[in-house]
C-alpha positions in Angstrom: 0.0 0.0 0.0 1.3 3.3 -1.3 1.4 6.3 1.4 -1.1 8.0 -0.6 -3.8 4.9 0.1 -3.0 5.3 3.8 -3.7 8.9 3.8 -6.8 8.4 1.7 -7.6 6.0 4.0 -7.3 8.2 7.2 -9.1 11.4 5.7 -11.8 9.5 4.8 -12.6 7.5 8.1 -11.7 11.6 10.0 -13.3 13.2 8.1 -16.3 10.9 7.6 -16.7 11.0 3.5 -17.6 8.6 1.1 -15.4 6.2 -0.2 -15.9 7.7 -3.6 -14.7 11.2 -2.6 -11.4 11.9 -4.7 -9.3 13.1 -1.7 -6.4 14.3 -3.8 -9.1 17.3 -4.8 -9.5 17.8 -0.6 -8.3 21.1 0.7 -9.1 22.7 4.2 -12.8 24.2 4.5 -12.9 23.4 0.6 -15.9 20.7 2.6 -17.9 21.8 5.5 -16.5 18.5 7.1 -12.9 19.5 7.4 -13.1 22.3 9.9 -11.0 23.5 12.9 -11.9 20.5 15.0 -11.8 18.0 12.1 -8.5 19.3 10.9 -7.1 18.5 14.9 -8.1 15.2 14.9 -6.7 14.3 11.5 -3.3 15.6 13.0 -4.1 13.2 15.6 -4.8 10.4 13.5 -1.8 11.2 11.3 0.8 11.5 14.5 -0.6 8.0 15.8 -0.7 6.6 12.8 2.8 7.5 11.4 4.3 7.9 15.2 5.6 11.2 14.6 5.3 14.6 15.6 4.2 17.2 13.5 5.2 20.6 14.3 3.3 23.8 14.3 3.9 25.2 11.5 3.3 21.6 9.6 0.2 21.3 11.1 -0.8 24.5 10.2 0.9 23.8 6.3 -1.7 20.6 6.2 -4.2 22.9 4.4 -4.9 19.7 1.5 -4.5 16.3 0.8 -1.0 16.5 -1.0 0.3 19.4 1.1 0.0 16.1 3.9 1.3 13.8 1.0 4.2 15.9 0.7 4.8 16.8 4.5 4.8 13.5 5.9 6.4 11.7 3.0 9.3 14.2 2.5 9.6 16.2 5.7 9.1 13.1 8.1 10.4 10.7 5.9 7.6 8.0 6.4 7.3 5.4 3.3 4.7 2.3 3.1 5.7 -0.7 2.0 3.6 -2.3 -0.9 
């Protein structure tokens, strides 16, 4: 599983969508379920699930689904295996 399936896999189940949703469209507020409190427990999910810590300004830079792609991917060097 790719690290773009696991994050698709997290916003959906935080953020309570459909399965069918294309998350790579997601940004903050761009749906009225990702607000203030949804975005915090996505960090949440995303620190447990990863075991990191995201910093502040990450958390605030998680404002869409590939800004998280490329934070926790790059920054926090996580990778998947298939």
């Amino acid at each position: 599983m790719k690290l773009e399936d696991v994050l698709a896999e997290i916003f959906i189940d935080v953020l309570r969508l459909d399965k069918d949703v294309d998350v790579k469209t997601l940004k903050y507020r761009s749906t009225e379920k990702w607000d203030s409190l949804a975005h915090m427990e996505l960090v949440t999910a995303l620190e447990e699930r990863f075991d990191i810590m995201l910093d502040n300004v990450d958390v605030l830079r998680i404002s869409s689904f590939q800004a998280a792609v490329d934070i926790i991917g790059t920054k926090y060097g996580v990778a998947v295996e298939a």
